[in-house]
C-alpha positions in Angstrom: 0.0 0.0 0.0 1.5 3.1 -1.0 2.3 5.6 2.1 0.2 8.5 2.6 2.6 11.1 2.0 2.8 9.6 -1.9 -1.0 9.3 -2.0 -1.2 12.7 -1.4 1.5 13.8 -3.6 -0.2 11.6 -6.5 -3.7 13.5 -5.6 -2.0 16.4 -5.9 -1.1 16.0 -9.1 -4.1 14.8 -10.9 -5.9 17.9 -9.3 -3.1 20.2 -11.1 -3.8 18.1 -14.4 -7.6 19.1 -13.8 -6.9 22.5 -13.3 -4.9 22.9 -16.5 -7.4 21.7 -18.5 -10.4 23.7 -17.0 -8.3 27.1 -17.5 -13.8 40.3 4.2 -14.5 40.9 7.1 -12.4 41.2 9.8 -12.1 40.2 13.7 -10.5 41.2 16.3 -6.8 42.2 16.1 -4.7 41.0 18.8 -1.6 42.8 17.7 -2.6 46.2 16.9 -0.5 48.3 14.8 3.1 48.4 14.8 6.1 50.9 13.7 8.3 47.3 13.6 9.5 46.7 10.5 8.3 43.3 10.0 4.7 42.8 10.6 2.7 39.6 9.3 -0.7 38.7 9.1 -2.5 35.5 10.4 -5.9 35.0 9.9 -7.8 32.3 10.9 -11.4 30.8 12.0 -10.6 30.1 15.5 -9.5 32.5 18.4 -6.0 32.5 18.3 -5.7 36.3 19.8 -4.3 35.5 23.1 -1.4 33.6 22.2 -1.1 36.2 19.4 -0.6 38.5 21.9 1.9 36.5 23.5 4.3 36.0 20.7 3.9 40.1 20.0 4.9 40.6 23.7 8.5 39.1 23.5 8.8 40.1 19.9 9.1 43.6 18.9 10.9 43.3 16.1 8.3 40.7 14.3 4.3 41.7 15.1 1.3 39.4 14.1 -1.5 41.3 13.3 -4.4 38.6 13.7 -8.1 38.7 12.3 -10.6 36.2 13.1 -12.9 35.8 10.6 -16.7 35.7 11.1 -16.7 31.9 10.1 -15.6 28.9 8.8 -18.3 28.4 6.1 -16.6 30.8 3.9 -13.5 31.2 5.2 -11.6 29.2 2.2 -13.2 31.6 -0.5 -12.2 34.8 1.7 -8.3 33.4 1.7 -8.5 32.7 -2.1 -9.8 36.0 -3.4 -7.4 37.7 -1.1 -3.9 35.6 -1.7 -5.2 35.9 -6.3 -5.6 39.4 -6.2 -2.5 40.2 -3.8 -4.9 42.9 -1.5 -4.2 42.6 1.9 -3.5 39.0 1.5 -2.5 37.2 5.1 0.7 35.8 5.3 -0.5 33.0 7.3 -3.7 30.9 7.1 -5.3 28.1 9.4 -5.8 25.5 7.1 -7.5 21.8 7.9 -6.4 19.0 7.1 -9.2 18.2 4.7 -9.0 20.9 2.6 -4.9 21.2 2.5 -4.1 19.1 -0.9 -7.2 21.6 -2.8 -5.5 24.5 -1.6 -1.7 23.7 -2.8 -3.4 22.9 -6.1 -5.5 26.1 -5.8 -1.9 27.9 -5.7 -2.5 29.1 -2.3 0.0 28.0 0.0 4.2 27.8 0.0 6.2 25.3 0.3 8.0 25.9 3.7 10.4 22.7 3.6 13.7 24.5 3.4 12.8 26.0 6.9 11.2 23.1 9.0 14.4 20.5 9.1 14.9 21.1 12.5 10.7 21.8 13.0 9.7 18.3 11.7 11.6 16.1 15.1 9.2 17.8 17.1 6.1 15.4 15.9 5.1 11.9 15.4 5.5 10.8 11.8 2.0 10.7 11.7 1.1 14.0 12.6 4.0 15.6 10.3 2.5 13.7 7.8 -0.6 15.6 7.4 1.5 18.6 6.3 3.7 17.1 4.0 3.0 16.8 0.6 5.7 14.8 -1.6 9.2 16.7 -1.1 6.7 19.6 -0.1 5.9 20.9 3.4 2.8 22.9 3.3 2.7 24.1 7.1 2.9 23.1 11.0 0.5 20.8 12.3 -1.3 22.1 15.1 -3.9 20.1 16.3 -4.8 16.4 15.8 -8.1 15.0 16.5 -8.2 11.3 17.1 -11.5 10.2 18.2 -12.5 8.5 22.0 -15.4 7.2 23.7 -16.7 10.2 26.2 -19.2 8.3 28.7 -21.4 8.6 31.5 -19.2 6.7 34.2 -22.0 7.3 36.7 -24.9 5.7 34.1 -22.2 2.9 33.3 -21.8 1.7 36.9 -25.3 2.2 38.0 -26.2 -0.3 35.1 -23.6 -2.7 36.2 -21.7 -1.9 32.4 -18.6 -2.3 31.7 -16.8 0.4 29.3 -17.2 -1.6 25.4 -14.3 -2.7 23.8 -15.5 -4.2 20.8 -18.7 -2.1 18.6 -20.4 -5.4 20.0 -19.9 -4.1 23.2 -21.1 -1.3 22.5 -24.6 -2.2 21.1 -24.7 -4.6 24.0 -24.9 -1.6 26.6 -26.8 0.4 23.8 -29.6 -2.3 24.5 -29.5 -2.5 28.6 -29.2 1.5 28.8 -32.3 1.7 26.5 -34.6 -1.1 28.8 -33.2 0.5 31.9 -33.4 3.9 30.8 -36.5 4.4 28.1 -35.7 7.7 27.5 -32.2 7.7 26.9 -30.0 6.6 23.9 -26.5 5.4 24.2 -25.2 7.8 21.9 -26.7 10.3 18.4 -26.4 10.1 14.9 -26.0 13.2 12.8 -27.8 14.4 10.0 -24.7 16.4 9.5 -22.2 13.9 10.4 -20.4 13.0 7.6 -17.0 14.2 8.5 -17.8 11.9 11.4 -18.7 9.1 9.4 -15.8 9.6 7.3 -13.8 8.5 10.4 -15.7 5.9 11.5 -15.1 3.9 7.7 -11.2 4.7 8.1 -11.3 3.3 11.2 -12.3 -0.3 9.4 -9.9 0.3 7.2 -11.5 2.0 4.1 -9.7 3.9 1.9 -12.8 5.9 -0.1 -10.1 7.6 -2.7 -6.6 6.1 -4.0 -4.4 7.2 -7.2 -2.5 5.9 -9.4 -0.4 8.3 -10.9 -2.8 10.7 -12.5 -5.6 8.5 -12.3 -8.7 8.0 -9.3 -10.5 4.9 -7.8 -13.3 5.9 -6.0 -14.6 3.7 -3.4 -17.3 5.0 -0.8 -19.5 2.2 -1.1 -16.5 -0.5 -0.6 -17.3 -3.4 1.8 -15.4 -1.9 4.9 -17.9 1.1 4.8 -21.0 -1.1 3.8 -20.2 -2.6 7.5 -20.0 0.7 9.4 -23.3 1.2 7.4 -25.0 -1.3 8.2 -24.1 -1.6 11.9 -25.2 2.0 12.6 -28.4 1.2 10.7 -29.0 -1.5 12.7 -28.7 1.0 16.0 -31.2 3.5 14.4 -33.5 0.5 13.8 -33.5 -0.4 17.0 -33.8 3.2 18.2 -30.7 2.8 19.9 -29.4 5.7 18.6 -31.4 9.0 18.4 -31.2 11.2 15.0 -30.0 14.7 15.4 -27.6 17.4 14.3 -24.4 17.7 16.0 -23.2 21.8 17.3 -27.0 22.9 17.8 -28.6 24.0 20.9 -31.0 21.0 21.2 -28.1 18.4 20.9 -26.0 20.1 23.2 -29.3 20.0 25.7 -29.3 16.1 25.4 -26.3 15.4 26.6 -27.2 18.2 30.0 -30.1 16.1 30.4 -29.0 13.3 30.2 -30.3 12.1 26.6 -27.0 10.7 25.3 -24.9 8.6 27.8 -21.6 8.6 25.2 -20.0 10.8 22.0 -17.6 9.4 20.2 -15.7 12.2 20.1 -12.6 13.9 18.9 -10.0 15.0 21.4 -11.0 18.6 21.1 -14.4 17.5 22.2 -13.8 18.5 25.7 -14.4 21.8 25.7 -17.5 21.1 23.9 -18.9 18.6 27.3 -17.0 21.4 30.1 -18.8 24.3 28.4 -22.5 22.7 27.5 -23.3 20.0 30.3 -21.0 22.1 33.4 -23.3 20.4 35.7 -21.9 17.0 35.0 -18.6 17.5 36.2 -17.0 14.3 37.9 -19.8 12.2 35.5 -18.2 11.9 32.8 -15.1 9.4 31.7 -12.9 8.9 28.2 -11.8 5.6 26.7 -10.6 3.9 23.4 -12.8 4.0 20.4 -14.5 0.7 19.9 -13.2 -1.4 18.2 -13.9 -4.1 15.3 -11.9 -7.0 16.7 -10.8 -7.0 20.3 -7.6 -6.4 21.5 -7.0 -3.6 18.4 -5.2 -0.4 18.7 -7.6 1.5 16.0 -8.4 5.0 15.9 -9.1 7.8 13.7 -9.0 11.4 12.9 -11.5 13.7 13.0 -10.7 17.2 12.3 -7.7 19.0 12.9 -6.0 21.8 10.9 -2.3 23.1 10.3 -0.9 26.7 9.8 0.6 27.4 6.2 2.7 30.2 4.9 0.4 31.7 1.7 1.9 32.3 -1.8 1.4 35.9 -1.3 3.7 36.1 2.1 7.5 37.4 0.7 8.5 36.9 4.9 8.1 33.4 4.7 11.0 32.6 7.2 9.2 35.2 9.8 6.4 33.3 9.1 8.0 29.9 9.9 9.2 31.6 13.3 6.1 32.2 14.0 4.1 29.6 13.2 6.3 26.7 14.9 6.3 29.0 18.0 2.3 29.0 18.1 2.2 25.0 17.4 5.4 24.1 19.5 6.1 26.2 22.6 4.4 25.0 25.8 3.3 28.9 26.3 1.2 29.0 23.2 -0.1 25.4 23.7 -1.4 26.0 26.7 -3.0 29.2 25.6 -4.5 27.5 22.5 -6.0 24.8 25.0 -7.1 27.4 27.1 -9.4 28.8 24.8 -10.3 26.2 22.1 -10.1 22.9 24.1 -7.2 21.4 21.1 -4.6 18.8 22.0 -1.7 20.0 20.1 0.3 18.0 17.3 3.5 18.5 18.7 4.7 15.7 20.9 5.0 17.7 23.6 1.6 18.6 23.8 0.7 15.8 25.8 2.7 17.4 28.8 0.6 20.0 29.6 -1.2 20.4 32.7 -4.5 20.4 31.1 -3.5 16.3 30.3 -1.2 15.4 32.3 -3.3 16.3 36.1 -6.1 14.8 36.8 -9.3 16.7 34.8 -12.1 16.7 37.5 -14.6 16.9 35.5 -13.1 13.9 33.3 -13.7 11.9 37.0 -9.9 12.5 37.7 -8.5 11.2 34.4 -5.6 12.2 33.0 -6.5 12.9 29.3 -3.0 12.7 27.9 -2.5 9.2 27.8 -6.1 8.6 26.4 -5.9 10.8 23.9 -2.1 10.0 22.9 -3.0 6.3 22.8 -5.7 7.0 20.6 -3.2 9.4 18.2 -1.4 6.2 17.7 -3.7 3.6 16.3 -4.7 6.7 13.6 -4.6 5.5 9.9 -1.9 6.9 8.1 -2.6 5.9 4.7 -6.6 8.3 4.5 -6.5 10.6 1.4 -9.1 13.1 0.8 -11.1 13.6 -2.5 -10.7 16.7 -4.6 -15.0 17.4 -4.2 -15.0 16.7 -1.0 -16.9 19.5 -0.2 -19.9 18.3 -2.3 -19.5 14.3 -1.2 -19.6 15.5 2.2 -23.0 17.4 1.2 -24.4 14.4 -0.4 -23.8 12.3 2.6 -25.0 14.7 4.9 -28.6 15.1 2.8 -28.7 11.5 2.8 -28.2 11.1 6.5 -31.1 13.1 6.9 -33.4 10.8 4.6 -32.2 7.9 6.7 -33.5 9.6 9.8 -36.9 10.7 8.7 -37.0 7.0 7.5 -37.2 7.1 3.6 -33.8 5.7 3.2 -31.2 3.5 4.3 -27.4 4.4 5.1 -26.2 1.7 2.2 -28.3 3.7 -0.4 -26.8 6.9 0.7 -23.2 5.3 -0.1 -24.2 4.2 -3.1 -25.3 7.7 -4.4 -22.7 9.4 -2.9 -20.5 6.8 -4.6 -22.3 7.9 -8.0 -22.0 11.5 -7.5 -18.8 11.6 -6.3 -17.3 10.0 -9.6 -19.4 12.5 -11.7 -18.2 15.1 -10.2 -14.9 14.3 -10.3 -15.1 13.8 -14.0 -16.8 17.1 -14.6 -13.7 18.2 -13.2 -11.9 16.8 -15.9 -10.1 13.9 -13.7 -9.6 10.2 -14.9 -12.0 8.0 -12.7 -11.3 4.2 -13.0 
């Protein structure tokens, strides 16, 4: 099986073949202005103001100027127009991982590899994979999102369950919590989870897109997904499961009230329980992802972005400076976990205080070694699609179908199998 670092390089590739042939507002600024005479920009969709501020503090003679823009949704389209027509372009993005192969092709980001030789010891092989791109290196990892089982220790023990190893396991206490508790389901599914979904299928192994030089095989509906499908069919069926929409109001309420007794979660999901069920404190636990055969090390990622240097930055080794300070000093880490709840990339991210002391409201855990275990039974080999963007839409109108009952999660595969190859061939790429 070819590494992931030469899928991506192949993707890569056919995407700039494609492209051949087919021809904002502002937030806050946490730097201020500056008579320095090197100033750069960063924008990006999360709060990154404080530790901003901390790097212009003990710097002087290099200011960051950062902008938060309004949001995510178009925050790809924002960077675009401003790196193509060179007008107050940034000089460093947040990019995620997802959308990192689309935007070297799109001409937006530099290759930074003659100034991270020294950078690239500081991360796992895995991790420093998701930046680089061939002999490229397209930016500093920041975060990485492997995804865990939060669950109610309390509801567990009062129910005599053990925590699930196996997804068996897991639709075994799925059926005791639903006879002992009517009203409450062991965990959601998400009308807009396909990101989420995406993870779950790479966890058993799939591999929905691989390349073979210029040349795509396609494979969304493969056997290894078919099973993920079918299982979490089977848990709607049995109302095991309760449909929803993940980041609303009402799903956040469910897990307060006690609706949902786990999320499989990424490992930024912390904030997202401390900030939206506070009243749980010391209730709450995190383990392994279930797996498909006991006594496996599998996990996957879900989420997690890197900072790149844009085509339009001429400080690109003020940039670097910058940029590995943010990802890689324990001063910035722990300001970036402070206010978005991310375990960092860098390896020695797990040594911060927020993982290594017991969390109290994680009933004493120390999250570190959870989340770090996790990191490491990550697939390395995943490659995203260049439309992902509209598969990820298909999916996530299916999922919807399936929950009002007029579907099945196999069906949605399949058409998001059939779309996906026709859209990639509108694009002018060579399906197989």
């Amino acid at each position: 099986m070819k590494s992931r670092t030469r899928r991506l390089a192949l993707a890569v590739a056919a995407l700039a073949a494609a492209a051949s042939l087919a021809g904002c507002s502002a937030g806050a600024d946490a730097g201020g202005s500056s008579s320095s005479s090197t100033t750069l920009t960063f924008w990006s969709w999360n709060d990154m103001g404080p530790a901003t501020a901390a790097w212009n503090k003990a710097n002087p003679d290099l200011q960051v100027r950062f902008e938060k823009l309004a949001s995510q949704q178009d925050y790809f389209s924002k960077v675009s127009a401003a790196v193509k027509s060179g007008k107050n372009a940034p000089d460093v993005v947040q990019v995620d991982y997802t959308n990192l192969p689309s935007n070297i092709v799109a001409g937006l980001l530099q290759d930074i590899s003659a100034h991270t030789a020294d950078v690239k010891t500081r991360f796992s092989a895995a991790n420093w994979n998701q930046v680089e791109v061939g002999a490229g290196v397209y930016g500093i990892p920041q975060d990485t999102a492997p995804l865990v089982l939060y669950y109610r220790a309390d509801v567990f023990e009062q129910n005599g369950l053990a925590v699930p190893e196996t997804w068996a396991d897991y639709e075994k206490a799925a059926a005791v919590i639903k006879t002992q508790q009517p009203d409450s389901y062991i965990s959601s599914f998400a009308s807009n989870g396909a990101a989420w979904f995406a993870a779950l299928c790479q966890q058993n192994g799939a591999q929905w897109y691989t390349v073979n030089k210029t040349s795509w095989s396609v494979e969304i509906d493969d056997p290894r997904c078919t099973a993920v499908a079918d299982y979490w069919q089977g848990m709607l069926d049995k109302q095991y499961v309760k449909g929803d929409q993940n980041w609303q109001p009402a799903w956040f309420k469910r897990f307060a009230d006690g609706t949902y007794v786990t999320w499989i979660g990424p490992a930024w999901g912390t904030a997202a329980l401390k900030t939206n069920a506070p009243d749980l404190s010391g209730k709450w636990a995190v383990a392994q992802l279930p797996t498909w055969k006991a006594a496996e090390n599998t996990s996957a990622f879900w989420g997690g972005s890197a900072l790149s240097v844009t085509t339009s930055s001429t400080k690109v080794a003020e940039a670097v400076k910058f940029i590995t300070w943010i990802n890689t000093s324990s001063e910035a880490q722990k300001l970036l976990n402070d206010e978005l709840g991310i375990f960092p990339s860098a390896e020695n991210g797990s040594s911060l205080a927020a993982f290594t002391a017991p969390d109290s409201y994680f009933s004493g855990q120390k999250l570190g070694p959870v989340f770090a275990e996790a990191s490491s039974g990550t697939a390395s080999s995943w490659t995203w699609g260049p439309t992902e963007t509209d598969t990820e839409g298909v999916l996530n109108d299916g999922f919807a179908s399936v929950i009002n009952g007029t579907t099945t999660l196999n069906d949605v595969l399949s058409e998001a199998q059939k779309q996906t190859v026709a859209a990639m061939k509108q694009k002018g790429l060579e399906v197989e």
